[in-house]
C-alpha positions as CSV (number, residue, x, y, z in Angstrom):
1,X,-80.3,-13.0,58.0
2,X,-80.9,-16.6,58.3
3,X,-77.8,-17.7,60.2
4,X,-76.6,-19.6,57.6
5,X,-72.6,-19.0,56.5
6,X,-72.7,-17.4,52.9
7,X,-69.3,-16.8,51.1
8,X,-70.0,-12.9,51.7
9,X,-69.8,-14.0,55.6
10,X,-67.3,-16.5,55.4
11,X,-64.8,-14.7,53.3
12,X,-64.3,-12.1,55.8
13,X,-64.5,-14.0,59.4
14,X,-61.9,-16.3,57.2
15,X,-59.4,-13.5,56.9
16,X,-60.4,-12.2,60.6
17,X,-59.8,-15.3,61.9
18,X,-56.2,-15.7,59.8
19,X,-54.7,-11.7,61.2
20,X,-55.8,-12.6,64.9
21,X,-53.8,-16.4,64.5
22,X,-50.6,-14.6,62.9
23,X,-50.7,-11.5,65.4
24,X,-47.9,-11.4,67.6
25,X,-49.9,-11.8,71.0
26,X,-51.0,-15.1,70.1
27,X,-47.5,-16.5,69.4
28,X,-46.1,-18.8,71.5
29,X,-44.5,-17.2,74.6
30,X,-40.9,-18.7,75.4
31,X,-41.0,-19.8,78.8
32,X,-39.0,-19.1,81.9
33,X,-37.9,-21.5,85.0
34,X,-36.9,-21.2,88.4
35,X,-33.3,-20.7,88.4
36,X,-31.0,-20.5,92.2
37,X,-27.7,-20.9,93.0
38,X,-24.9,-19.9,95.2
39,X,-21.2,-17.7,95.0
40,X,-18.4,-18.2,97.5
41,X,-15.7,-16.3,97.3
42,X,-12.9,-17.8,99.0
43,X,-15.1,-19.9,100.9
44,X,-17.3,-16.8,101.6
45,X,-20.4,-15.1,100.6
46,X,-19.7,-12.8,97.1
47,X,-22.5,-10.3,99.1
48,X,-23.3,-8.1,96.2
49,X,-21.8,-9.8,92.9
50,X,-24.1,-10.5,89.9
51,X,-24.5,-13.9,87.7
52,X,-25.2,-13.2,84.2
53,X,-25.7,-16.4,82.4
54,X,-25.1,-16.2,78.6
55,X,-25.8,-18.3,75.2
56,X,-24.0,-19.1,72.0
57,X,-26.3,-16.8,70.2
58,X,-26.4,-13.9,72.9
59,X,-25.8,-11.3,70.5
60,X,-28.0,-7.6,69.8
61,X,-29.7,-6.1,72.1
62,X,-32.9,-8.1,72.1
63,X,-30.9,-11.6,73.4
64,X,-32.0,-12.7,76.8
65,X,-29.6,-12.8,79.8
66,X,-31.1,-14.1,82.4
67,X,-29.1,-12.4,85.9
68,X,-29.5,-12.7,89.2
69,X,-27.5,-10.6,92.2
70,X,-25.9,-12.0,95.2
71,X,-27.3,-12.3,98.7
72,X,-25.7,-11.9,101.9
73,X,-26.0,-15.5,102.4
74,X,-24.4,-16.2,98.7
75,X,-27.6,-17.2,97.3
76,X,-29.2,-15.8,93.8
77,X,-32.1,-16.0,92.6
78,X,-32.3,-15.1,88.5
79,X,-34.4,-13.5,86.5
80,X,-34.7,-12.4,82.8
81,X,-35.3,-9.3,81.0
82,X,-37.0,-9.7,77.9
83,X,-36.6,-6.6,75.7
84,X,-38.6,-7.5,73.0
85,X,-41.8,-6.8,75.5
86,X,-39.7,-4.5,78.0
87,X,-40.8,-7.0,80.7
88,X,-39.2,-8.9,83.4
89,X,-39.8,-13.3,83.9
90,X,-38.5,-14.7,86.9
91,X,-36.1,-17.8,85.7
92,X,-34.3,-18.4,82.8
93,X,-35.3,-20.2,79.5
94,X,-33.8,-23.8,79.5
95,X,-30.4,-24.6,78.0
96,X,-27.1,-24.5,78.1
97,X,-24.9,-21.0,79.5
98,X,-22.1,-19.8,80.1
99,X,-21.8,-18.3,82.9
100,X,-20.1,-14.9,84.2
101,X,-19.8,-13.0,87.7
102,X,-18.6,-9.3,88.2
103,X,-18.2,-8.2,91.9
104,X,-18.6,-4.4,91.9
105,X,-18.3,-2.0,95.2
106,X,-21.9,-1.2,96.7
107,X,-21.2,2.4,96.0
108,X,-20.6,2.0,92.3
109,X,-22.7,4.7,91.8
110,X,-20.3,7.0,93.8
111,X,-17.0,5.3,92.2
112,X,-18.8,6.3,88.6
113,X,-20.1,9.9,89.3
114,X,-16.0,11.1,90.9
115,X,-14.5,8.9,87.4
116,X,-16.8,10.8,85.0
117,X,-13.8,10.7,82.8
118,X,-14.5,7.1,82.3
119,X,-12.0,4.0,83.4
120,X,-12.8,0.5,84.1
121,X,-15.2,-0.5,87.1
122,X,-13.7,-1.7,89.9
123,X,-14.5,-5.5,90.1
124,X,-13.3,-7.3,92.9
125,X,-12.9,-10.2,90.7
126,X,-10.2,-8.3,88.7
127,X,-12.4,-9.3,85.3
128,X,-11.3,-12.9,85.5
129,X,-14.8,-14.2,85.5
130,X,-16.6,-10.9,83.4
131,X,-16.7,-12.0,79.8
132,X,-18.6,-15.5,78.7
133,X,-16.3,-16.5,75.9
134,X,-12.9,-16.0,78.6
135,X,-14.6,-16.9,81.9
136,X,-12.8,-20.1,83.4
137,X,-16.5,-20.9,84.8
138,X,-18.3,-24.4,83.7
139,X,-21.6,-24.1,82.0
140,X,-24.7,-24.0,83.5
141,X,-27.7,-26.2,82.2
142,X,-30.9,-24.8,83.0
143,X,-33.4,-27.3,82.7
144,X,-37.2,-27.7,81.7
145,X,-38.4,-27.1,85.4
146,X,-36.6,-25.6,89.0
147,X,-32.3,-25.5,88.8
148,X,-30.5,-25.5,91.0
149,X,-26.9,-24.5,89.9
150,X,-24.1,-26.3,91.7
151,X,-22.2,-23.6,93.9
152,X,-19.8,-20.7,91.7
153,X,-16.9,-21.2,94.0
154,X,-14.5,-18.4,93.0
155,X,-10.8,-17.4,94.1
156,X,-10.5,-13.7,95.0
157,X,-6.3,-14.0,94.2
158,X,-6.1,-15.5,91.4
């Protein structure tokens, strides 16, 4: 062998090169962002609840929703499971969400093994804020970079 490139060499690192450019690991990966942000309940810490932020096209089981749970402080911090690769990406992809909180019980787990029969879960929110397209929540833009969400501030009463 000489070195030189032949069309019996060429032809083959040709279609090589063509397979590993169209395989699915060299795609372009979608990319996540710091997201934070804060839920008062009545002026007071929603210890517990869980963000789920939502977009037009969250449909199927492969859509990304990025979530984050509450701390004691009111604080959340989200993060995105991405099905597709069964992995977890801390952030969110930018754009625009809507945005929805539940508020279960710490022992939900109890609550769900004594109502095997089934029922709805108790949310302290009463549902008001549970579904995207009926939540009276504004929209949340993540951006290209850290976001900070203005603070979810929530009535417990209606």
């Amino acid at each position: 062998m000489t070195g030189r490139w032949n069309s019996r060499t060429i032809g083959p690192v040709l279609v090589i090169s063509l397979v590993v450019a169209a395989s699915p690991g060299c795609a372009k990966r979608q990319a996540f962002y710091p997201v934070t942000g804060k839920v008062l309940v009545d002026g007071k810490p929603a210890d517990g609840a869980t963000v789920v932020l939502h977009t037009d096209n969250d449909s199927g089981p492969q859509a990304v929703r990025p979530s984050g749970r509450v701390g004691p402080d009111g604080t959340f911090t989200v993060s995105s499971y991405v099905a597709e690769t069964r992995t977890t990406a801390d952030g969110a992809p930018a754009g625009e969400y809507y945005v929805t909180v539940v508020w279960l019980p710490p022992n939900v787990r109890e609550y769900l093994d004594k109502h095997q029969g089934g029922g709805e879960l108790p949310d302290k929110l009463q549902g008001r804020y549970a579904t995207a397209t009926g939540s009276p929540l504004p929209h949340a833009t993540v951006k290209e970079g850290p976001t900070d969400l203005p603070p979810i501030e929530l009535k417990k009463g209606g």
